[in-house]
C-alpha positions in Angstrom: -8.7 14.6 -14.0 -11.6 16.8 -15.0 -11.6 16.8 -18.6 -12.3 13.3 -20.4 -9.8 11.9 -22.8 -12.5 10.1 -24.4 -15.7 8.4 -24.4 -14.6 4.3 -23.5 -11.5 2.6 -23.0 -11.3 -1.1 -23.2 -8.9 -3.4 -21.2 -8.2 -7.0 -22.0 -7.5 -8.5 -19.0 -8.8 -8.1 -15.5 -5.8 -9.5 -13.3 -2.9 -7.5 -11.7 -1.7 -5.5 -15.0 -5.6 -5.2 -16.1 -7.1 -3.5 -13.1 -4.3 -1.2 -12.6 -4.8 -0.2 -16.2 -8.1 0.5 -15.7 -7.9 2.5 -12.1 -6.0 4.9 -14.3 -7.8 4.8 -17.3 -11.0 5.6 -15.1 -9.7 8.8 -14.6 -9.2 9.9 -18.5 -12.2 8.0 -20.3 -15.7 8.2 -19.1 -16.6 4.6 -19.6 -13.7 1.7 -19.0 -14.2 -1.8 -19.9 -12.8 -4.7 -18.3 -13.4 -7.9 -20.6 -11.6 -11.1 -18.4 -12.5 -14.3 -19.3 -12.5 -16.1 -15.4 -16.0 -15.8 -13.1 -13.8 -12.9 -11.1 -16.6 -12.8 -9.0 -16.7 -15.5 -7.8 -13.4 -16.3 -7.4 -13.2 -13.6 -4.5 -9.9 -14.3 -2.7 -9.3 -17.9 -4.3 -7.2 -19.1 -7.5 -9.1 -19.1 -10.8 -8.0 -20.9 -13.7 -6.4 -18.7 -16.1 -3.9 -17.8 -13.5 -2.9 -21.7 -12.4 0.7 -20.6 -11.3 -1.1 -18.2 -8.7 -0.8 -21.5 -6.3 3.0 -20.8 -5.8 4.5 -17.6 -3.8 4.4 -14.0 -5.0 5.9 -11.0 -3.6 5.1 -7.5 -4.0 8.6 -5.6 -4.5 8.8 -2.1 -3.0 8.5 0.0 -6.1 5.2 -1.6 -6.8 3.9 -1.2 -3.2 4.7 2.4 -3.1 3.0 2.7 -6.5 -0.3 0.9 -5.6 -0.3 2.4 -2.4 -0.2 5.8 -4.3 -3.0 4.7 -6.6 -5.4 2.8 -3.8 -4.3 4.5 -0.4 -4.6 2.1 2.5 -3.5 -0.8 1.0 -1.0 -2.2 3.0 -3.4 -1.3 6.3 -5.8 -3.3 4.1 -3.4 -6.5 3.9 -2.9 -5.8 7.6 -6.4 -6.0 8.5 -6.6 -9.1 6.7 -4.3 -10.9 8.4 -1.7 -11.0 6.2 1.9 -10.8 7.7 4.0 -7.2 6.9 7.3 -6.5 7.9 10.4 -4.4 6.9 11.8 -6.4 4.5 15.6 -6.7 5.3 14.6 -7.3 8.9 11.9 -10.1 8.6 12.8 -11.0 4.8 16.0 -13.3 5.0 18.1 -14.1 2.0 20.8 -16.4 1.8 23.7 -16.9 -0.4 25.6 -20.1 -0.8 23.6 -21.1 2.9 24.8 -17.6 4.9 22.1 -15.6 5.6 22.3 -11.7 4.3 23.1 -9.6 7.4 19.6 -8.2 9.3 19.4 -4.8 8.8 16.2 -2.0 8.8 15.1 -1.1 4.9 12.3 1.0 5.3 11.0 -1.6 3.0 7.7 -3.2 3.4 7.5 -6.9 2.8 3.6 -7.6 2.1 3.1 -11.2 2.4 0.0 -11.4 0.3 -0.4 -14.2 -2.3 -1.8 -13.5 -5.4 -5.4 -14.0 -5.2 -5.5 -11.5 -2.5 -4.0 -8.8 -3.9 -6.2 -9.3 -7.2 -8.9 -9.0 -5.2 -8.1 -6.0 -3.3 -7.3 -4.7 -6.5 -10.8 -5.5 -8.3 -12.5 -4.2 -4.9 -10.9 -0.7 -5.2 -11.3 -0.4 -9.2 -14.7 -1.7 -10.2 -16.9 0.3 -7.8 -14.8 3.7 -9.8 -17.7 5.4 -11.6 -17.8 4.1 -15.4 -16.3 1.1 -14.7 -17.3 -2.3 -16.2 -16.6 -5.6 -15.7 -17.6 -8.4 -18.4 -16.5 -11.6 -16.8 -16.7 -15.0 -18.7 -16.3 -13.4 -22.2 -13.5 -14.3 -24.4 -11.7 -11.8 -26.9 -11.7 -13.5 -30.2 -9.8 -10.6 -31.9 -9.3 -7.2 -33.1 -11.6 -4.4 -34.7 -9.8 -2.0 -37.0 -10.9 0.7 -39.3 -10.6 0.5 -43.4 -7.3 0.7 -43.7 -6.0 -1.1 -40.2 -4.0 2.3 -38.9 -6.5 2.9 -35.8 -7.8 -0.3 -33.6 -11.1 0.5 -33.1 -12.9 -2.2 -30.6 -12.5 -5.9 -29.8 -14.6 -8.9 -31.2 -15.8 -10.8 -28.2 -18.2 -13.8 -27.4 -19.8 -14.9 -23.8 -18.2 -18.2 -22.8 -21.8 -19.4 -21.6 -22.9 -19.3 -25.4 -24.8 -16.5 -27.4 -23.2 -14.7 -30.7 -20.1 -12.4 -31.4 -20.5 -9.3 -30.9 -18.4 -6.0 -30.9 -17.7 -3.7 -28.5 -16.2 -0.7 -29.5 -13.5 1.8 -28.0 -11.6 4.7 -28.2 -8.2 3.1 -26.6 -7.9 -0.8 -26.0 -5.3 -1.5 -23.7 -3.8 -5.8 -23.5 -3.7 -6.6 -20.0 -4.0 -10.0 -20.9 -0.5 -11.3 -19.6 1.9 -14.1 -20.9 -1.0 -15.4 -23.3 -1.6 -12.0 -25.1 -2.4 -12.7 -29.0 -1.1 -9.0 -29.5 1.6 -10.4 -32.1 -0.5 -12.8 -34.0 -3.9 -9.7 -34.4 -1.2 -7.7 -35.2 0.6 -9.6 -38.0 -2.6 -10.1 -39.3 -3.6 -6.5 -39.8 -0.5 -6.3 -41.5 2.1 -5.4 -38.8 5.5 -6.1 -38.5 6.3 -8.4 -35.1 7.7 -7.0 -32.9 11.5 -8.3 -32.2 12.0 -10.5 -29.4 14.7 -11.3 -26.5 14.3 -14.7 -25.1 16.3 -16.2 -22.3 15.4 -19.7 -22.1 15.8 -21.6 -18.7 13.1 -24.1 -18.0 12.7 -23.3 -15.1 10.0 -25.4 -12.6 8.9 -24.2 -9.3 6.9 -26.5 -7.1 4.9 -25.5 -3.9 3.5 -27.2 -1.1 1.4 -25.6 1.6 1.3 -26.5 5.6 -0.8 -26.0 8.0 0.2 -24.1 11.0 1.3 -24.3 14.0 4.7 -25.4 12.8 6.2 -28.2 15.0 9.8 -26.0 14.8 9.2 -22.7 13.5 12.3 -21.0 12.4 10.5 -17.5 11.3 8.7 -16.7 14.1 7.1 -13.0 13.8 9.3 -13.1 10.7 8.2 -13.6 6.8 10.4 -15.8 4.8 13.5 -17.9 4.2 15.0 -17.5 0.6 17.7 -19.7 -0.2 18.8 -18.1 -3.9 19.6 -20.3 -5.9 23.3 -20.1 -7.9 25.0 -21.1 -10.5 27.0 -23.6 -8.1 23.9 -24.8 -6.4 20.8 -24.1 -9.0 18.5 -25.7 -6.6 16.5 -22.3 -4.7 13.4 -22.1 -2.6 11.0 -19.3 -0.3 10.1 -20.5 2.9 7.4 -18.0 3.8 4.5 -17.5 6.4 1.7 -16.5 4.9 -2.3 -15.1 6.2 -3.4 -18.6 6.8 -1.1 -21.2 6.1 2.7 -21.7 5.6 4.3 -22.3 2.3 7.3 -24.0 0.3 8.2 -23.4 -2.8 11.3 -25.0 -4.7 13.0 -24.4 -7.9 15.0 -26.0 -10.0 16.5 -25.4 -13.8 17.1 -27.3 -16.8 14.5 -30.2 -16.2 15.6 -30.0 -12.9 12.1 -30.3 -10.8 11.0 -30.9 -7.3 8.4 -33.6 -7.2 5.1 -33.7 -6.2 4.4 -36.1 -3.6 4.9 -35.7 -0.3 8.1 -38.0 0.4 9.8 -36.8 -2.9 9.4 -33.2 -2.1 10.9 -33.6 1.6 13.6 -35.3 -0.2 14.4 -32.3 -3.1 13.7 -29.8 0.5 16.6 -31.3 2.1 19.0 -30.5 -0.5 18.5 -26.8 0.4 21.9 -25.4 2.1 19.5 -23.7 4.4 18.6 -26.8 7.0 16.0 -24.6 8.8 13.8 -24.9 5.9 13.8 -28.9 6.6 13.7 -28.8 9.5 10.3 -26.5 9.5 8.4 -28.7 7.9 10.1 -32.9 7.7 7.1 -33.3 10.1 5.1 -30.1 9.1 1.1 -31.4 8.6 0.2 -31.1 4.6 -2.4 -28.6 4.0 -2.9 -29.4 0.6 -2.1 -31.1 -2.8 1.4 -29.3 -4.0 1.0 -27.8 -7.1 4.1 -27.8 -10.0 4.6 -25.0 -13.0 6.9 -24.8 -15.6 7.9 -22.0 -16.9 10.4 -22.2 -20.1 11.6 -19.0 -21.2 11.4 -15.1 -20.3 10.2 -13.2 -23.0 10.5 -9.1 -24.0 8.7 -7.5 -26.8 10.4 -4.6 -28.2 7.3 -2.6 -29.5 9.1 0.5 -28.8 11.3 -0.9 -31.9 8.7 -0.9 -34.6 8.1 2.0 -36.7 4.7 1.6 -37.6 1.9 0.1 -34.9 -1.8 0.6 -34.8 -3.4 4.2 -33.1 -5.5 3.4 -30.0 -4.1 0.4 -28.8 -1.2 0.1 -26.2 0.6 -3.2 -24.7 1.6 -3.5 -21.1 2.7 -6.0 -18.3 3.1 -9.8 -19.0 1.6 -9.0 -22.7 4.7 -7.1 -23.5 7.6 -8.4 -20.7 7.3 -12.2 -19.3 9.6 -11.8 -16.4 11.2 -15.1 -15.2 8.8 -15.1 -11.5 11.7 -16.5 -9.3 12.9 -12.4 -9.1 9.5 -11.4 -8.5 9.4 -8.3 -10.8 5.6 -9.1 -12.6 3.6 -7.9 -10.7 5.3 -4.7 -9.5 6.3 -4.3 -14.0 2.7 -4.2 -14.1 2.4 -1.6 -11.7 5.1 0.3 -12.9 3.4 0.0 -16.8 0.3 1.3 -15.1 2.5 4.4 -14.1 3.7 4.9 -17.0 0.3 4.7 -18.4 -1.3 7.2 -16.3 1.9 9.9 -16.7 0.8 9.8 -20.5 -3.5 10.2 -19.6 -2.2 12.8 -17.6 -1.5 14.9 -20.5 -4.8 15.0 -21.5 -4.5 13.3 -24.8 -4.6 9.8 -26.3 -0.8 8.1 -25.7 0.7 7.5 -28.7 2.4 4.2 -28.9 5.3 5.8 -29.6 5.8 7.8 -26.7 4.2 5.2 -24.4 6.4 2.6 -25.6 9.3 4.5 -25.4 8.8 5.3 -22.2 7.7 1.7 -21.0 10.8 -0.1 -22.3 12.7 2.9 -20.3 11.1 1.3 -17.2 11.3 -2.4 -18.2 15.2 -1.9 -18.9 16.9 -2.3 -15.1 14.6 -5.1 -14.3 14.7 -7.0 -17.8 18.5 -6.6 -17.5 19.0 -7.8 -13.7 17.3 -10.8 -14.1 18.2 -11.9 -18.2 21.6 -11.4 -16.6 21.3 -13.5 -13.5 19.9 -16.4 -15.6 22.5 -16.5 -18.1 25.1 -17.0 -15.7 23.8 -20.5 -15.4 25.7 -22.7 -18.5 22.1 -24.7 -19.3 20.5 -21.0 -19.5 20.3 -20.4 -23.4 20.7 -16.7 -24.3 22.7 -13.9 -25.9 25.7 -13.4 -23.5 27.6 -10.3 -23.8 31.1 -9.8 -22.1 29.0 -7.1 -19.9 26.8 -9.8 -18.6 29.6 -11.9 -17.6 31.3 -9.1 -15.8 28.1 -7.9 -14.3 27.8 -11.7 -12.6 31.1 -12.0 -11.4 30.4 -9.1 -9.7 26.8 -9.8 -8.4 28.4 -12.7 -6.9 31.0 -10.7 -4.7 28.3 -8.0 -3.9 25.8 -11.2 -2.7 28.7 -12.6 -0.5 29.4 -9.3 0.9 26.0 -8.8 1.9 26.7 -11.9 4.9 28.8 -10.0 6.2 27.4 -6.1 5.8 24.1 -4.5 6.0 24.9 -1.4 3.8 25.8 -4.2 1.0 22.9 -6.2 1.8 20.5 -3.0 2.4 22.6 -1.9 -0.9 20.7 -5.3 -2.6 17.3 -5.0 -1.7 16.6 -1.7 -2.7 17.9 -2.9 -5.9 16.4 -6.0 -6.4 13.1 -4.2 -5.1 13.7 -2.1 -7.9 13.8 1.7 -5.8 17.5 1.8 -6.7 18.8 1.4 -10.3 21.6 -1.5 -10.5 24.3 1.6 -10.8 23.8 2.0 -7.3 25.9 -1.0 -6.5 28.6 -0.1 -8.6 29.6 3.3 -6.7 33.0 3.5 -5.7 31.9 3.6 -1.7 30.1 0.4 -2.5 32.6 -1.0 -4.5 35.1 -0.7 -2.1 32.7 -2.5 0.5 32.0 -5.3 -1.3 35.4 -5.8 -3.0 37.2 -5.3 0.7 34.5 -6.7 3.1 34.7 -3.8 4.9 31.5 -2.3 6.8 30.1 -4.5 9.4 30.3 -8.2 10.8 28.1 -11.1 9.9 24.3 -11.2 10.7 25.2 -7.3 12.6 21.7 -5.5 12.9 21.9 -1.8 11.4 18.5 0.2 12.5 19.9 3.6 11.8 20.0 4.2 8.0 18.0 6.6 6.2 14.4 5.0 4.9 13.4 3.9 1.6 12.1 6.8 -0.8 9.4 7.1 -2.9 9.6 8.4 -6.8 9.5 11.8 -5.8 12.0 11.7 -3.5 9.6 11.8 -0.4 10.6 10.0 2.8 8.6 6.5 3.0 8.2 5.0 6.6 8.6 2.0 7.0 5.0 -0.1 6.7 5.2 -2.6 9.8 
């Protein structure tokens, strides 16, 4: 972009959501301002404390591969060079349902089996050396700075975590990227704002990981990625088995106070459960690399800023500050990536965004996957939520189209371009895929499908498939 926006942009946050915000908001402003409160630095490729949960597996769904990919080109030959595994996901990726495996099939699909520390740090490695880009590590963000009569944000109040005074740093457009523990509603309220309303679906949900050290003793992936036993409403009990750069990982889930333990006996014990026995079986007598680490995580939350009729000029909301996506579906990350889109669509324009139009356009995006997996928790009883006759139809049906998938690759190819968020959830309601999944027609159990047509990117381009 030739022509500057503006003179600074600030970004509160310098995780996932933050460091996308600011590779496109280098583009537009002429100085960009990352103020995280970690030692980023030296964390490098390692967890760091404000992201705790970063212990347990992530994935990287399609939509936000092709979108990173698009903004930091090389990536997933980065990830390779690094040792991390990549595969086509329907292929080396291996869901099961009620204990059958999906059927194999080619998705054109990478599957980037990067935990989250590494991509963060590719991330920061690509954006920080951008001309006009500044990092201020260790510093807290105490609050907001608006002008006289609180309609335009105008900066941030900040203070170094390793002592000194408050100071203010001010900015033409303050993005949060500061994730599930943005203080977005409370500054707001008290500059006068109305909160923004809320949609909570409530699961307490735990997920527990354990790391081993490999060579496995029996090794049921092989070249391949992962095992994912889903988890139903029958069986609410789920896990993802998954070979990562430099170790080999568990982890389990469980609902409702439901919650795999700790130690190593207990956690054997909640593995076995699994109606998947190859995940047993790869590691009963597995060597422990590490201490397993437990997270719960109570409800998903979505702010509906695109609701409000009055909100602060120069400041915008985007990824876990405005959507906290339950992380069994893994849609954060790749909502992040797909906020940053939206984001940069609006720079692009060569004007500030107005948080009208960016909000708009962000809940547009946050709709499919807010509504696939609000939906898929509420069709557990314990889930507490706003069920609609809709969401119970739209279950039943999941259900069939996830059965179906054992038995055909264009239903279970159908899926993951779904779930990975390239395909809207209509696309599994056509009447050819209808008739698939309510007949079982289209293909026997486990077949491998290698011809169909590869996945495609937002403008319709032909994406080949990464591994």
């Amino acid at each position: 972009m030739g022509t500057k926006i503006g003179d600074h942009a600030i970004v509160l946050g310098g995780s996932i959501a933050g460091m996308l915000a600011a590779r496109v908001l280098s583009d537009a402003y002429r100085q960009v301002t990352v103020i995280e409160r970690d030692d980023l630095t030296a964390a490098g490729t390692n967890l760091r404390p404000a992201i705790s949960w970063a212990i347990h597996i992530h994935a990287l769904l399609e939509r936000g591969r092709i979108i990173i990919e698009d903004l930091f080109p090389g990536f997933v030959d980065d990830m390779i060079a690094a040792g991390v595994p990549v595969g086509d996901y329907g292929s080396t990726c291996h869901y099961y349902f009620n204990g059958d495996m999906f059927a194999v099939t080619d998705t054109g699909m990478a599957c980037v089996a990067a935990n989250r520390p590494v991509i963060e740090h590719f991330l920061r490695s690509r954006t920080l050396p951008r001309p006009g880009v500044v990092l201020r590590e260790r510093t807290d963000i105490v609050g907001l700075v608006a002008n006289e009569g609180n309609e335009r944000i105008t900066g941030v109040r900040v203070q170094s975590r390793d002592g000194g005074a408050e100071e203010i740093i001010s900015g033409d457009l303050i993005v949060d990227a500061s994730g599930r523990g943005s203080r977005s509603p409370r500054w707001l309220e008290e500059l006068g704002y109305e909160k923004a309303p809320e949609e909570k679906v409530q699961m307490d949900l735990t997920y527990t990981t354990m790391d081993f050290v490999g060579p496995l003793p029996v090794d049921p992936l092989g070249e391949d990625i992962a095992l994912v036993p889903t988890a139903t409403p029958g069986f609410p009990r789920g896990g993802i088995f998954a070979r990562l750069a430099d170790r080999y990982a568990l982890t389990l889930t469980g609902i409702a106070g439901d919650r795999a333990p700790t130690d190593h006996e207990g956690f054997l014990a909640y593995a076995k459960t699994l109606p998947v026995k190859e995940v047993y079986d790869a590691i009963e007598n597995a060597e422990q690399r590490a201490p397993a680490g437990s997270f719960r995580f109570p409800a998903s939350v979505r702010r509906h800023y695109e609701k409000l009729n009055r909100f602060p000029a120069g400041y915008l909301i985007l990824g876990d500050a405005a959507c906290i996506f339950n992380p069994v579906y893994a849609q954060g990350m790749t909502v992040a990536a797909m906020g940053a889109n939206v984001l940069r669509k609006h720079l692009e324009k060569g004007v500030e965004p107005t948080y009208r139009g960016f909000f708009r356009d962000l809940a547009k995006e946050t709709d499919s996957p807010w509504m696939m997996s609000a939906s898929a928790d509420l069709g557990y009883e314990t889930v507490r939520g706003k069920r609609t006759l809709a969401t119970k139809i739209g279950n039943a049906y999941m259900s069939k189209v996830m059965a179906a998938a054992a038995n055909d690759p264009v239903v279970a190819r159908g899926f993951m371009r779904t779930i990975s968020l390239i395909d809207p959830p209509q696309a599994l309601m056509k009447p050819s895929m209808m008739r698939r999944v309510l007949f079982s027609g289209g293909g026997k159990k486990n077949a491998t499908v290698t011809t169909l047509p590869t996945a495609k990117t937002d403008t319709g381009e032909a994406e080949r498939p990464a591994a």
